[in-house]
C-alpha positions as CSV (number, residue, x, y, z in Angstrom):
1,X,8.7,30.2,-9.1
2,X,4.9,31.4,-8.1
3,X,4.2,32.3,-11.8
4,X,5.6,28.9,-13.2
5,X,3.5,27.0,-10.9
6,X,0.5,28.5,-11.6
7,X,0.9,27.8,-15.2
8,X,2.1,24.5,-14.5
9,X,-1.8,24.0,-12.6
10,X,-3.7,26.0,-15.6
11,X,-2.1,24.4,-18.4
12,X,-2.5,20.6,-16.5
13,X,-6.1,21.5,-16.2
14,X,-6.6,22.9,-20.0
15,X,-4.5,19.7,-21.4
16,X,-6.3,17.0,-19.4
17,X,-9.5,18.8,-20.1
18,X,-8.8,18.5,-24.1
19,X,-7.7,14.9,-23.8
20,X,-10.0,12.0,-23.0
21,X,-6.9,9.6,-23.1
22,X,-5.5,11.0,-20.3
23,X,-6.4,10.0,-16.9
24,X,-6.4,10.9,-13.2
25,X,-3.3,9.4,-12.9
26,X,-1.4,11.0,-15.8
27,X,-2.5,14.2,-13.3
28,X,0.9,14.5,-10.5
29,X,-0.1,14.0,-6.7
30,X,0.9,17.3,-6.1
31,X,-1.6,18.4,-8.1
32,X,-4.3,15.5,-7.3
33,X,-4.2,17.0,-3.6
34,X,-5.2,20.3,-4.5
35,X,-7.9,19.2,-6.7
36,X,-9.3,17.1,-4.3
37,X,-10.0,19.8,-2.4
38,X,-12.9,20.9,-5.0
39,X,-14.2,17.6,-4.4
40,X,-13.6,15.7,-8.1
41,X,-10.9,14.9,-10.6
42,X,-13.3,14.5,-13.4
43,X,-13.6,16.8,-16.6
44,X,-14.1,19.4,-17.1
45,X,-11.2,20.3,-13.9
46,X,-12.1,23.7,-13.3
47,X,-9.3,25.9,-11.3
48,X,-10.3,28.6,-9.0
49,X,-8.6,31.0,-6.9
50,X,-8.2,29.2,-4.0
51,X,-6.6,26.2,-5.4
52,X,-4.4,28.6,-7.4
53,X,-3.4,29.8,-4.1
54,X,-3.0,26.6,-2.2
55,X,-1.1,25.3,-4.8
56,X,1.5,28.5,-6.7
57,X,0.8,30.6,-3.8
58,X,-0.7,33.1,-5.9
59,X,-3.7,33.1,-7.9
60,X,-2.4,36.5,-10.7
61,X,-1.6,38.5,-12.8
62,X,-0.2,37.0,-15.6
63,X,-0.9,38.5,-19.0
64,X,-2.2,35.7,-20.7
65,X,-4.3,34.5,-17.5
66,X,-7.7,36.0,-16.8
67,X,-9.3,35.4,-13.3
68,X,-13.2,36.4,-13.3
69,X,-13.7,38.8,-10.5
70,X,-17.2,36.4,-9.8
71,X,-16.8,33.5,-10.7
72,X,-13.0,33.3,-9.0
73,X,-12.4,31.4,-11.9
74,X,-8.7,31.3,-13.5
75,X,-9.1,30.5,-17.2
76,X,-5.4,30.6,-20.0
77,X,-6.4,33.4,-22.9
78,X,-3.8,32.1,-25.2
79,X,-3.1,28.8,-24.8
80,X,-0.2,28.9,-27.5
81,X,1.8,32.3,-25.8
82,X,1.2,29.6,-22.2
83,X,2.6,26.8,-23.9
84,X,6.0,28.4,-25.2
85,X,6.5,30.7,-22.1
86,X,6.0,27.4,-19.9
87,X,8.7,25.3,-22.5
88,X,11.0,28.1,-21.5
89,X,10.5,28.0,-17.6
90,X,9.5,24.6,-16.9
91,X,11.5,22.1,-18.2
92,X,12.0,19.9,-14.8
93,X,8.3,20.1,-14.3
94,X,7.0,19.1,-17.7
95,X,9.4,15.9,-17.2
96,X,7.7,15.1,-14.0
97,X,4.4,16.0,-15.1
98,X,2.5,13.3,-17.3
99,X,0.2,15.2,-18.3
100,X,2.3,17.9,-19.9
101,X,4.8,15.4,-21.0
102,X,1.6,13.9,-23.4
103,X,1.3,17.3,-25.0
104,X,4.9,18.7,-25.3
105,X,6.6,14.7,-26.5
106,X,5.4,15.8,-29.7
107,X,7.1,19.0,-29.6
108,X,10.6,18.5,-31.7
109,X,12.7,20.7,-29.5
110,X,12.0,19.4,-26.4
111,X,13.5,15.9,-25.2
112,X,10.5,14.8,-23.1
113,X,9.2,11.3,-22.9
114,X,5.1,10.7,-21.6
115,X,5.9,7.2,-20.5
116,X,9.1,8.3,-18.2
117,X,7.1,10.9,-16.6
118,X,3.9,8.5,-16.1
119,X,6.7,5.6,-14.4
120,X,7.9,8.1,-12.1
121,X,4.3,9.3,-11.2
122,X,2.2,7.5,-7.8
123,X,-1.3,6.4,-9.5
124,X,-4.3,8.5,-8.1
125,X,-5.2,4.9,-6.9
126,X,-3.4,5.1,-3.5
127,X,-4.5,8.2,-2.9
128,X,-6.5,8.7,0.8
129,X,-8.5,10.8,-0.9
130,X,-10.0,8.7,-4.0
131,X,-9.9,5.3,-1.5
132,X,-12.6,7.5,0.5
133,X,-14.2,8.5,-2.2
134,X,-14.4,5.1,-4.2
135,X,-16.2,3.7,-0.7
136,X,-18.7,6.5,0.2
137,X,-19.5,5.8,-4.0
138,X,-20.1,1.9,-3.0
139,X,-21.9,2.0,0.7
140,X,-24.7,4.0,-1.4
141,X,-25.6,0.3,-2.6
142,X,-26.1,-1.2,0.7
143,X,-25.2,-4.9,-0.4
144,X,-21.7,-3.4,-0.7
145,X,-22.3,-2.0,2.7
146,X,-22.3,-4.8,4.1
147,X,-19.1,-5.7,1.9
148,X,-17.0,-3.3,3.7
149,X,-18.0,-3.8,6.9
150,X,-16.3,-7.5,6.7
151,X,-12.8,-5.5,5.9
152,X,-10.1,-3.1,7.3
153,X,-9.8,-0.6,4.6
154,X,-5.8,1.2,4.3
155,X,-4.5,4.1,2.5
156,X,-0.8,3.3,1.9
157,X,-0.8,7.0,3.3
158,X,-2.4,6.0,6.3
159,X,0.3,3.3,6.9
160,X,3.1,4.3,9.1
161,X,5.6,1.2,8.9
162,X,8.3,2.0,5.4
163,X,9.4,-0.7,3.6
164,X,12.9,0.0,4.3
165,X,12.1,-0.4,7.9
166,X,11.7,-4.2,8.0
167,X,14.4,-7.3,7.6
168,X,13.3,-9.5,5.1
169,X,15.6,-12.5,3.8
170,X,16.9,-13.1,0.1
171,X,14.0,-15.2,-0.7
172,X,11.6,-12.8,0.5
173,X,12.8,-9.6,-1.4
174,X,13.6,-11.8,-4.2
175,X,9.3,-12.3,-4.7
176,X,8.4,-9.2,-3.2
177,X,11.0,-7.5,-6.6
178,X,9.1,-10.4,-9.0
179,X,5.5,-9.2,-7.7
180,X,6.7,-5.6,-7.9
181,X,7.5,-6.1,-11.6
182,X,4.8,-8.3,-12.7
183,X,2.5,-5.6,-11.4
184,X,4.1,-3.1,-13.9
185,X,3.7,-5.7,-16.8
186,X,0.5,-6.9,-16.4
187,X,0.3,-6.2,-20.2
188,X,3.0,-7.8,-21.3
189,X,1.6,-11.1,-18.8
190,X,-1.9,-11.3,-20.3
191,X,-0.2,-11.5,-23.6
192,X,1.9,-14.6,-23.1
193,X,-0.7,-16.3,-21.1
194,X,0.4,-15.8,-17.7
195,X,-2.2,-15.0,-15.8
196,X,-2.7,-17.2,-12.2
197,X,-0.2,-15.0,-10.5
198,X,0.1,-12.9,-7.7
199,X,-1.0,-15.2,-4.6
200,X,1.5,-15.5,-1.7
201,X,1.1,-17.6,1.5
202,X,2.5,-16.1,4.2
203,X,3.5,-19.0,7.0
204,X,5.4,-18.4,10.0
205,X,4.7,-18.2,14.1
206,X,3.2,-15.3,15.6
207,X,5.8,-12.0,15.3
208,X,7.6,-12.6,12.5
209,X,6.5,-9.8,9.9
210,X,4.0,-11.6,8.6
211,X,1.5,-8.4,8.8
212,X,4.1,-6.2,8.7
213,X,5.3,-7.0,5.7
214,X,1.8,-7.0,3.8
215,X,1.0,-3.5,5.1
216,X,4.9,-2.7,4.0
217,X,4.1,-3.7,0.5
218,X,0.8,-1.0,0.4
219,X,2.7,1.5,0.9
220,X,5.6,0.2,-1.3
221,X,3.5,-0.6,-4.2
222,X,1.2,2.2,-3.8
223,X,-1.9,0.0,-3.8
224,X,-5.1,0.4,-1.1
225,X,-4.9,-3.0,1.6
226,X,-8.1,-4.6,1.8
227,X,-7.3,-6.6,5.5
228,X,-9.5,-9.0,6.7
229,X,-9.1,-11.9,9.5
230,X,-11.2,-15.5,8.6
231,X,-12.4,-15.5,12.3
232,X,-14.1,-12.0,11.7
233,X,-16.0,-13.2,8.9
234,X,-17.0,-17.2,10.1
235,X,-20.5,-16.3,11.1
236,X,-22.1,-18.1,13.7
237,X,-25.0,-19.4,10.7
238,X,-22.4,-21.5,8.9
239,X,-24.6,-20.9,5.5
240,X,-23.5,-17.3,5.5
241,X,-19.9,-17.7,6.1
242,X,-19.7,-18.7,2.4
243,X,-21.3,-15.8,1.3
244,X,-19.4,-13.6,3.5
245,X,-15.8,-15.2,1.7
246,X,-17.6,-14.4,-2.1
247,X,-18.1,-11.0,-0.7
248,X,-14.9,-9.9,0.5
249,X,-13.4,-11.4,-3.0
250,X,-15.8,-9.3,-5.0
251,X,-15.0,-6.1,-3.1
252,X,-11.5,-6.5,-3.8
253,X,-12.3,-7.3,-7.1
254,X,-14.2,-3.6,-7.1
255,X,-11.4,-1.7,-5.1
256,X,-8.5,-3.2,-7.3
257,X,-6.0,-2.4,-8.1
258,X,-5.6,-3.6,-4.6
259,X,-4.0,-5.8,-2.0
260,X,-6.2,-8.2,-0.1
261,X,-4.7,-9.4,2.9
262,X,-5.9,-12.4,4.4
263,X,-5.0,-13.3,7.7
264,X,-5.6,-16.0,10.1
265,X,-5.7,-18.3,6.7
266,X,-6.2,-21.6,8.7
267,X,-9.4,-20.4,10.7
268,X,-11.1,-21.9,7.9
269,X,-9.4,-23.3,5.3
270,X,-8.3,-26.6,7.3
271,X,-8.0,-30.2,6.7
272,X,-11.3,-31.6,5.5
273,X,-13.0,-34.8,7.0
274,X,-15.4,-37.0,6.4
275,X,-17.4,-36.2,9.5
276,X,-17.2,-32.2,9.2
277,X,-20.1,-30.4,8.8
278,X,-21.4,-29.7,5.2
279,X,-21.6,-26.2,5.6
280,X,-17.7,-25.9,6.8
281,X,-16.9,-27.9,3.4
282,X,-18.9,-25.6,1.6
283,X,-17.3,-22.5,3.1
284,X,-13.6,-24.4,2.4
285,X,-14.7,-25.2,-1.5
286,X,-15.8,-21.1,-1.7
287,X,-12.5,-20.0,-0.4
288,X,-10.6,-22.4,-2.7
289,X,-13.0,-21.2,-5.3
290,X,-12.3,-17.5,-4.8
291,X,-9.0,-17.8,-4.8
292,X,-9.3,-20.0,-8.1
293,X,-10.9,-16.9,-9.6
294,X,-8.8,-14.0,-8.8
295,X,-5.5,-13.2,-10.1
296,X,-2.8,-10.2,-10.1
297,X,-3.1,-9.7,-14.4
298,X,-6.7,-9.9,-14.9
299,X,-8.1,-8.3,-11.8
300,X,-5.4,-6.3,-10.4
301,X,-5.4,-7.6,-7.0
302,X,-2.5,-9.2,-5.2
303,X,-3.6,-11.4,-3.0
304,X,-1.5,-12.3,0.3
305,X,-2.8,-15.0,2.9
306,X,-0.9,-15.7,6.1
307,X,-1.2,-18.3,8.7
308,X,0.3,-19.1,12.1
309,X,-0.5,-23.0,11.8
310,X,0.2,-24.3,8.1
311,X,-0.4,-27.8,9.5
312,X,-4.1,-27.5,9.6
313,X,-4.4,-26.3,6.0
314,X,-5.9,-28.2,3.5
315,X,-4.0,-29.3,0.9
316,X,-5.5,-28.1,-1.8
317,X,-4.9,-24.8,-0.5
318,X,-1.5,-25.0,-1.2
319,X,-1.7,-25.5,-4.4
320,X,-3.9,-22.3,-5.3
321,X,-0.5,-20.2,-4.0
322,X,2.1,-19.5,-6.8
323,X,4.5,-19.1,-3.6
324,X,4.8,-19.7,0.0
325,X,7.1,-17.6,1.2
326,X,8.4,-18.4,5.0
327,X,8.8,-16.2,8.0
328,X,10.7,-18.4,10.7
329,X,12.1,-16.9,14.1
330,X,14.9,-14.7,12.3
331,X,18.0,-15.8,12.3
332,X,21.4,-13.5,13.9
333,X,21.8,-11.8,10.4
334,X,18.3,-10.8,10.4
335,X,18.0,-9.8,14.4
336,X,21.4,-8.1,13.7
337,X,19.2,-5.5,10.8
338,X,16.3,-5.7,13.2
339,X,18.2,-4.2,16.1
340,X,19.8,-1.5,13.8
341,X,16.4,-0.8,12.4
342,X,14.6,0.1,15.4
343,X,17.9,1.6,17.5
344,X,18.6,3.9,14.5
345,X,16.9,7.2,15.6
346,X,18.2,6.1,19.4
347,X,20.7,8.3,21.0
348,X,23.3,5.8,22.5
349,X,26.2,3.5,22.1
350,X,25.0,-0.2,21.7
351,X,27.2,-3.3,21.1
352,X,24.9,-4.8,18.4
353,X,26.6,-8.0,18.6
354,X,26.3,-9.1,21.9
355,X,22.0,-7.8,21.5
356,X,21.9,-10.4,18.5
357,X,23.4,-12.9,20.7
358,X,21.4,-13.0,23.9
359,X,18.2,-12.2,22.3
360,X,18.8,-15.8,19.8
361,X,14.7,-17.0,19.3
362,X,13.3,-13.4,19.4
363,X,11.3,-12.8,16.8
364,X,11.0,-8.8,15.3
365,X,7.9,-8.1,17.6
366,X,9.9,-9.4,20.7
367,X,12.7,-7.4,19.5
368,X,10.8,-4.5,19.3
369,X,9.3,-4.8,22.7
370,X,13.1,-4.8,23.8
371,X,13.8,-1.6,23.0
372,X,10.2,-0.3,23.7
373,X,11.0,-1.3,27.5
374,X,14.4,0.0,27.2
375,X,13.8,3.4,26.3
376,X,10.9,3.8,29.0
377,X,13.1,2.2,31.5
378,X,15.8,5.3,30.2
379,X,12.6,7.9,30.1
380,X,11.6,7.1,34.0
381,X,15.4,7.4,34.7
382,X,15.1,11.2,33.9
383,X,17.4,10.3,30.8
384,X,16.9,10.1,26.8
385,X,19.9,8.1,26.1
386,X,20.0,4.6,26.0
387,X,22.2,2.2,27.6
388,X,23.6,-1.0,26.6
389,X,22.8,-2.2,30.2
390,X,19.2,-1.1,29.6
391,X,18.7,-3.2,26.3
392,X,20.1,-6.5,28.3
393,X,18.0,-5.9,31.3
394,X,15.0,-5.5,28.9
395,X,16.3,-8.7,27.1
396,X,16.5,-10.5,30.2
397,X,13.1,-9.1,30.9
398,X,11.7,-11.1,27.8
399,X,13.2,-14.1,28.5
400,X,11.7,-14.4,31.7
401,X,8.0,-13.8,30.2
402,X,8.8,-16.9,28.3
403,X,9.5,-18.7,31.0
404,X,5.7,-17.6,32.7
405,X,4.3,-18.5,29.1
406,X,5.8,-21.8,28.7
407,X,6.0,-23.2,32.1
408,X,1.8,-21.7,32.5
């Protein structure tokens, strides 16, 4: 398996060198990651020794491979004996591989298809690596410096929480499948003329998955999160709050394909009066503005707002979303995945039913803090399994925090 790996790398390397319609992301992740460790993905890839290593596990002898004793370069002498000897050996790889599926698609006894490979391949876009890359390119222009200090940059590899890991109602998986596709046929969207898509408003009270489920989607999607809160970016000069909201569009605009996550929505697109101060109107049109000139098919950036108050927003916000999608306190069927979510990996025997019951207006974060005080109530108890009675106690805990932040 050593040998066929290391051809796998050389031949990648040799193909995507000769090709110019290939790109980085035609290259597998696999791959990318030992690449990345020479510091570039652009042509000419050059493959040495040590990333033969990291990546086969060996670095020679084959006899049609010919590693310079100086240079520690590995370099194919005949490309053709590489190409059949692979065809024979590597059959699963080339099918995963887009960049060998280009090359062998055209050979007649192979049943290998480019596009399937390039579907089933993550884009070198979400990569940790290329994000970091991509800004230490852009704070060399200190205008964009400034950009991304307005943001919270994300790596979908740096995000821990897994899509399947949070309870979304029908209506909510219903868009997240519709933006999931429409990001795959951007093409075939620009064609037919549909192109203002790809802005969700998020609404719902504090706790409900509003974040969660933005950060969720980077990481299903694949796509960096650009995440910035209003409040952060409302400078105390009103003039330059304006030009802080054209900034943050243009960097996504820069970084995309991307999500830009905008949260606490309302902080300054609210309801517009007569007696407001013209700079505050100005920073409202900007936003509206922005939003006006940004779309999922043209620009490649999906753009997700959320809010805690919808009341206070203008309305002609509203109309610049293609869908608001609502995140009330979750109802028993949702608690009910919640609580199965979160006590999966939990040794113990819990009556999930009676938890969905007396924990009715809990939202997902109160439900988490449940069984984050049940298993350190189990932990100072010397024990690692859970106990129903520890989960109701915690409950009951909860519920008497709402009591101090109600009745204070």
């Amino acid at each position: 398996m050593e040998d066929v790996k290391l051809v796998e790398l050389l031949l990648t390397a040799e193909i995507f060198n000769r090709y110019e319609n290939l790109n980085e992301s035609d290259i597998p992740r696999e791959i990318r990651k030992v690449l990345y460790t020479r510091g570039s993905l652009k042509r000419p890839i050059i493959i040495k020794e040590d990333v033969a290593i990291k990546y086969a596990g060996k670095s020679c002898p084959l006899p049609f491979i010919d590693c310079n004793p100086l240079t520690k370069q590995l370099k194919i002498t005949s490309f053709e004996i590489a190409i059949k000897w692979f065809a024979s050996k590597g059959i699963e790889l080339i099918k995963r591989n887009p960049v060998l599926a280009f090359y062998y698609e055209n050979l007649d006894s192979l049943n290998i298809s480019y596009e399937i490979a390039k579907k089933n391949n993550l884009p070198v876009h979400g990569d940790r690596e290329w994000l970091l890359q991509l800004i230490s390119d852009l704070e060399k222009n200190e205008e964009m410096k400034e950009m991304l200090n307005l943001v919270r940059i994300f790596s979908p590899e740096d995000i821990n929480i897994d899509f399947d890991s949070i309870a979304l109602n029908d209506e909510q998986i219903e868009e997240i499948k519709k933006m999931e596709i429409a990001l795959r046929e951007t093409e075939f969207l620009r064609k037919v003329g549909l192109t203002d898509i790809g802005k969700l408003l998020f609404v719902g009270p504090p706790g409900t998955g509003k974040t969660t489920t933005a950060r969720a989607l980077s990481k299903r999607f694949y796509l960096p999160l650009l995440e910035v809160r209003l409040s952060m970016v409302t400078s105390q000069y009103l003039g330059e709050t304006s030009k802080n909201i054209e900034k943050i569009f243009e960097l996504a605009k820069k970084m995309s394909p991307c999500i830009l996550f905008i949260d606490e929505f309302d902080y300054v697109a609210k309801m517009r009066t007569s007696d407001e101060h013209a700079a505050i109107k100005r920073a409202v049109n900007t936003l509206l503005k922005a939003i006006d000139d940004i779309n999922l098919v043209n620009d490649r950036v999906l753009l997700i707002a959320a809010t805690n108050h919808p009341s206070i927003l203008d309305p002609a916000v509203w109309r610049r979303f293609d869908k608001v999608l609502e995140f009330p306190e979750p109802e028993e069927k949702i608690r009910r995945v919640i609580f199965e979510i979160f006590l999966r990996k939990i040794e113990g025997e819990f009556e999930i039913e009676e938890l969905v019951k007396e924990s009715k207006g809990f939202t997902g974060a109160d439900i988490k803090l449940v069984v984050r005080e049940a298993i350190l109530k189990a932990l100072l108890d010397g024990r690692k399994r859970v106990y129903q009675s520890d989960l109701l106690n915690a409950i009951t805990e909860i519920k008497e925090r709402f009591k101090m932040r109600y009745d204070g």
